[in-house]
C-alpha positions, -999 to 999 in steps of 0.1 A, spaced: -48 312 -142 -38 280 -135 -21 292 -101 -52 308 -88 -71 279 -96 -51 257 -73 -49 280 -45 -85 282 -47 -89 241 -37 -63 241 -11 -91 242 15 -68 257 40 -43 227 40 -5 239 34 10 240 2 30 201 -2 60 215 -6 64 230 28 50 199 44 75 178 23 105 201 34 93 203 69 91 155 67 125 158 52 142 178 75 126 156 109 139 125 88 174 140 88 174 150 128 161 111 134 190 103 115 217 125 126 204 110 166 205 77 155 244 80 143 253 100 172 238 72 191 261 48 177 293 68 179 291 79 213 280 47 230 255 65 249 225 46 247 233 12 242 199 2 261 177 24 242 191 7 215 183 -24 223 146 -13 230 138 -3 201 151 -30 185 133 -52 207 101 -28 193 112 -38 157 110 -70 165 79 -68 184 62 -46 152 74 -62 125 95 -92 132 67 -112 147 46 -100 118 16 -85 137 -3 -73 109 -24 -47 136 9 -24 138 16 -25 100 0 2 80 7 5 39 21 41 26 -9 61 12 1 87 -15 -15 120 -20 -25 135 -49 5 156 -64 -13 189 -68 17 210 -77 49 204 -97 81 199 -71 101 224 -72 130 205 -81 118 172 -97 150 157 -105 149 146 -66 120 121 -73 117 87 -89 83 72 -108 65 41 -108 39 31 -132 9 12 -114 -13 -14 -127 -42 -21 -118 -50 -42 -90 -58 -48 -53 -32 -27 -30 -22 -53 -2 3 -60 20 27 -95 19 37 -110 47 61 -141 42 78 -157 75 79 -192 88 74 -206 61 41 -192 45 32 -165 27 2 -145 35 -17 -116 18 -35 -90 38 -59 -64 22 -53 -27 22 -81 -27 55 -56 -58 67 -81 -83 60 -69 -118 61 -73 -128 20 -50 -160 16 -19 -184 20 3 -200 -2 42 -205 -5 64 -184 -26 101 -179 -31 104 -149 -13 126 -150 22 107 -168 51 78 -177 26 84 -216 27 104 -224 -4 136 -207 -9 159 -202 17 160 -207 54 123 -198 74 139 -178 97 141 -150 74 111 -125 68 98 -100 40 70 -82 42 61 -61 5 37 -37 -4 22 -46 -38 -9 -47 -63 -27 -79 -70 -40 -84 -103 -65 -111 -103 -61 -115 -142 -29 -122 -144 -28 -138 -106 3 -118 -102 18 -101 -73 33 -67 -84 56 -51 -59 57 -17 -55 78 -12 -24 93 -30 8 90 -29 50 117 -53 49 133 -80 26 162 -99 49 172 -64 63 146 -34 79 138 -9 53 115 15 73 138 39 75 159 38 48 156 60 15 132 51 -15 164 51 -39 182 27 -17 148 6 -8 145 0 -51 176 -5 -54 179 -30 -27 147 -47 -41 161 -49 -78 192 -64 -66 170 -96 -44 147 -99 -71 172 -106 -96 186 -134 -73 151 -147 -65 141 -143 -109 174 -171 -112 158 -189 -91 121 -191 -100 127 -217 -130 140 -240 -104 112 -248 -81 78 -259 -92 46 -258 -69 6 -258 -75 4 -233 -50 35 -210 -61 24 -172 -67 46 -152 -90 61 -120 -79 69 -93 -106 91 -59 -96 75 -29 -108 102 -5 -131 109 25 -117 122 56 -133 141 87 -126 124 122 -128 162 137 -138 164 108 -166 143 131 -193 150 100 -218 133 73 -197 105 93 -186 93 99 -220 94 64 -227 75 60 -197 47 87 -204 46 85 -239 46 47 -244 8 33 -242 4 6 -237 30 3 -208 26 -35 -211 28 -58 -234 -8 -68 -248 -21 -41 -221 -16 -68 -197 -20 -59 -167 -34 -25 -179 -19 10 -162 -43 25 -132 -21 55 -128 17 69 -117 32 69 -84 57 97 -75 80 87 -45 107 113 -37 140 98 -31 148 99 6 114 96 17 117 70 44 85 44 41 60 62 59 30 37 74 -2 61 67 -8 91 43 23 110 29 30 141 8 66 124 -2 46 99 -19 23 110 -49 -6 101 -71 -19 110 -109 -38 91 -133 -23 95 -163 -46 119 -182 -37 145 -153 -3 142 -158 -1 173 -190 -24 194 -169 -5 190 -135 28 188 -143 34 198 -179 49 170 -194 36 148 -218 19 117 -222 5 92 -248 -30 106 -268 -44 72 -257 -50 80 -225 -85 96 -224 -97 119 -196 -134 107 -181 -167 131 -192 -165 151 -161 -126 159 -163 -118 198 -165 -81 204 -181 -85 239 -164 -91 229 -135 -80 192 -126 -81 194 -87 -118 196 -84 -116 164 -99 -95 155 -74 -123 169 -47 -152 152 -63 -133 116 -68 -123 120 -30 -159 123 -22 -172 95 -43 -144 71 -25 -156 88 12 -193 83 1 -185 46 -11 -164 43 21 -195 49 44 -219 33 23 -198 2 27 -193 9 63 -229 11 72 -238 -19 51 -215 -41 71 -229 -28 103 -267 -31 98 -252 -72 89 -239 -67 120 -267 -57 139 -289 -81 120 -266 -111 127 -268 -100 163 -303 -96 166 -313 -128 147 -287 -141 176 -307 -127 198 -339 -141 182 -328 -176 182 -316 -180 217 -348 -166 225 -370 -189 207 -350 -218 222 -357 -205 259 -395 -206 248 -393 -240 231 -375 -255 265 -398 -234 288 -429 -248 266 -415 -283 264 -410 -284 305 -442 -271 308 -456 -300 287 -434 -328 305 -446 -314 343 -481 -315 330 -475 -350 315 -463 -359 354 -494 -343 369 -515 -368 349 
């Protein structure tokens, strides 16, 4: 029942599994060039051009060429989930981190500019030499003022194209050096950065404790939006990826079978049976707030431009009438 259901909302889009396979196997032939690159010697100036590109994309922190990884909904179980690793989520504002000469700088999912302030991250003014650059993805949690990190573009070393398990592992490692350090520097305008926990689908043990335990955090603070389902040599991917996976947690018996805490109520219009035409109708509530927002901020637009419009028009009266006035006052 269940699978004729889901084939029924696939709207024509493949199945995620083949796109997964298909994203996999390109990652492995970029790979595979990229060693027999360096073995053979060949293209040493290639080489250097796209480092130079690196450098140019993410080095001089353009924030125009940086796009965050967008997960999809996971609408099937993998077929072999013991290659995937899961992240709980709080909720929060998704944004991107830029630290580098010596600031630190937040940029909205949209990369809107949101603020600066210093941090002990590499390159982020406090800790370490300037010269050095990380750029995170994370949630920002208001409440708590927090920074939560869900993944990285680059900490010290590029981790575009490395694998999720080695870009968390990587990350645990530096945060535990930057956690030593944290109790050594005080500033007004330090912001705390917090490592999310990841755990591993093949781990049966952890993942319970995971699923089951509500809440996640202590006193619910933050409080869980949902999980995040990265498989493990998915390369970051800047824009929408099927190697990257959402569920909020009520979905979680209904789409994958497992098990999670009774706590975590489903909303009125939430069908067990069928859970991906929630996923349908919550798409089209986000598109519909998308364009209403959209179209606000252009009629602002167009008003800001016409009032422009309006006021430099008004001027050119008032100096037409007021030379009209001062040649008639010469007349007399």
């Amino acid at each position: 029942m269940l699978q004729i259901l889901y084939k029924q909302n696939l709207d024509g889009k493949e199945r995620q599994e083949i796109r997964r396979t298909r994203l996999l196997h390109q990652q492995k032939i970029k790979r595979l060039e990229q060693h027999d690159d360096q073995r053979h010697h060949k293209e040493t100036h290639c080489n250097e051009q796209k480092g130079k590109s690196y450098k140019k994309k993410y080095k001089n922190h353009n924030i125009e060429n940086i796009d965050l990884q967008l997960s999809e909904w996971l609408k099937e179980k993998p077929d072999n989930f013991d290659d995937w690793l899961l992240v709980p989520c709080p909720k929060g504002q998704r944004c991107l981190v830029v630290a580098a000469k010596g600031e630190t700088k937040m940029f909205s999912k949209n990369k809107s500019y949101r603020m600066t302030f210093a941090s002990l991250l590499p390159g982020g003014g406090i800790n370490g030499s300037n010269n050095d650059t990380c750029i995170l993805d994370c949630i920002y949690n208001k409440e708590m003022d927090m920074f939560y990190v869900l993944d990285a573009l680059h900490f010290s070393i590029p981790l575009i194209d490395c694998d999720a398990e080695f870009r968390f592992f990587w990350l645990k490692s530096k945060f535990n050096e930057l956690n030593e350090l944290e109790d050594m520097y005080k500033c007004d305008n330090l912001k705390s950065f917090k490592l999310l926990d990841y755990y591993d689908m093949s781990n049966e043990e952890r993942l319970a404790m995971a699923f089951q335990r509500c809440p996640l955090w202590l006193d619910n603070q933050p409080q869980l939006d949902g999980f995040l389902f990265y498989h493990k040599e998915s390369h970051y991917v800047c824009g929408t990826t099927p190697l990257v996976c959402w569920l909020f947690p009520f979905m979680v018996p209904d789409v994958i079978q497992m098990t999670v805490s009774r706590f975590y109520e489903s909303p009125v219009n939430y069908c067990k049976q069928n859970p991906w035409q929630y996923m349908n109708e919550f798409d089209k509530e986000i598109t519909i707030k998308q364009l209403k927002r959209k179209t606000k901020q252009l009629k602002e637009l167009v008003q800001d431009e016409q009032s422009s419009e309006y006021s430099t028009a008004v001027e050119e009266d008032q100096n037409s009438y007021f030379q009209i006035n001062m040649d008639m006052v010469g007349c007399h």
